[in-house]
N, C-alpha and C positions, 0 to 999 in steps of 0.2 A: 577550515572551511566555515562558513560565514553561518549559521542556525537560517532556517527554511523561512523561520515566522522575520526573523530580524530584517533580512532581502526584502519579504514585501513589506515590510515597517518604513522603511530608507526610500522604495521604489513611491511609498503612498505620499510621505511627506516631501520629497521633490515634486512630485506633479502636482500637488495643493498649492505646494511655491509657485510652480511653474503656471497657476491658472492666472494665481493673484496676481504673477508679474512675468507677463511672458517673455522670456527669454529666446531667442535660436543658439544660444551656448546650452543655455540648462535643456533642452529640449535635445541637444544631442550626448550630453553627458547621461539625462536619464534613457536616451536608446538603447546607448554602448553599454550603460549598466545592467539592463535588461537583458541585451543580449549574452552577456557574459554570464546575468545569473543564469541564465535558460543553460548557458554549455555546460557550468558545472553540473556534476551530475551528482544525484543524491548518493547517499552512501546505503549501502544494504541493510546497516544496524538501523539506520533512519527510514528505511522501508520494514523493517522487521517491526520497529515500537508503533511507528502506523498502522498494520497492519494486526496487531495485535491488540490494539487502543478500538480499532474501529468496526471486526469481528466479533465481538463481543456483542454488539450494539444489534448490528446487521440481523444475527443467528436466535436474539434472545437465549446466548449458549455461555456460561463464566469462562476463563479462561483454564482454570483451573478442571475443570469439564472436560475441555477440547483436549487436556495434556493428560488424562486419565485414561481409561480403559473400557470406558462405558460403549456398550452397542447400542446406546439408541439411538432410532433412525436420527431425529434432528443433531445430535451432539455428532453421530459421525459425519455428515453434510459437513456441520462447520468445519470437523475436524480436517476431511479432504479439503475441503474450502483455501483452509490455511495452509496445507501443503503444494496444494496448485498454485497457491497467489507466490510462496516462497519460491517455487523452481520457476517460476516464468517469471516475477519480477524482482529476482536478486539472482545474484553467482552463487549462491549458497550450493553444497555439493550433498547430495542426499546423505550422508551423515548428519552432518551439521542441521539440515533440516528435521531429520528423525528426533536428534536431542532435543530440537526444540517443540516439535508437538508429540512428545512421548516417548518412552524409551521401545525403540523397534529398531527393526533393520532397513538398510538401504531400499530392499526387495518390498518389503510393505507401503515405501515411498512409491515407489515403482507403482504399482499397482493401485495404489488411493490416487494417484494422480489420473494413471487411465481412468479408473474409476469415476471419479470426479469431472471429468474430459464428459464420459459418456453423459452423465446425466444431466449434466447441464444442455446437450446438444438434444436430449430428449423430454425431460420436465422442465415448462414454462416459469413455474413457482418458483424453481430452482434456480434458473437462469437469470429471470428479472433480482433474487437475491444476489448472483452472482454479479449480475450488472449495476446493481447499488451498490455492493462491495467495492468494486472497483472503482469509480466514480467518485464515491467517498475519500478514500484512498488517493487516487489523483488529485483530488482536492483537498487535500492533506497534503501532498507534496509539492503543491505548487505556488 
């Protein structure tokens, strides 16, 4: 599979050609390219280094923080943070998830995610973070 950055690298330099000297051949090779990069679909490790590269930033939280054991309030935010972004945008199976923001159980997944669900749908703060997050993220993958 082709790297995320290299797709628009290929997609940018065909339509700079395509301005200088337009085409209706190049103009439908870079459609079908387009569309095809859109079907491939990212891979979960490529949603995982995103999402971990960009949490960071979001939380004002290290990552090393979020995979630890700390209860404070803002480090566990993120930490729920990154367990919600991991079961809704990867196949990751709540183990897999746990090893990767800390050593727990499936059942703790379980429950920082509700957890995580509620508060977002009730602090503003929390949600406009959670909407940057994500956003960010998207545009990382795209």
């Amino acid at each position: 599979m082709m790297h995320i950055s290299l797709k628009s690298k290929v997609l940018t330099q065909l339509r700079k050609l395509n301005e200088k000297e337009p085409s209706p051949d190049l103009q439908f090779v870079i459609n079908r390219l387009d569309a095809e990069f859109r079907k491939a679909s990212v891979t979960d490790v490529e949603k995982e280094m995103v999402i971990r590269n960009v949490l960071p930033s979001v939380f004002g939280v290290q990552m090393k923080a979020i995979q630890g054991k700390s209860r404070q309030q803002h480090i566990v935010y993120a930490r729920h943070s990154m367990r919600y972004l991991l079961r809704t945008m990867t196949k990751y199976p709540l183990k897999k998830i746990a090893a990767i923001t800390g050593s727990c159980d499936h059942s703790t997944i379980i429950h920082s995610i509700r957890e995580y669900s509620n508060i977002i749908a009730q602090d503003e703060v929390e949600r406009a973070k959670y909407e940057r997050l994500v956003k960010e993220v998207e545009e990382c993958l795209s």
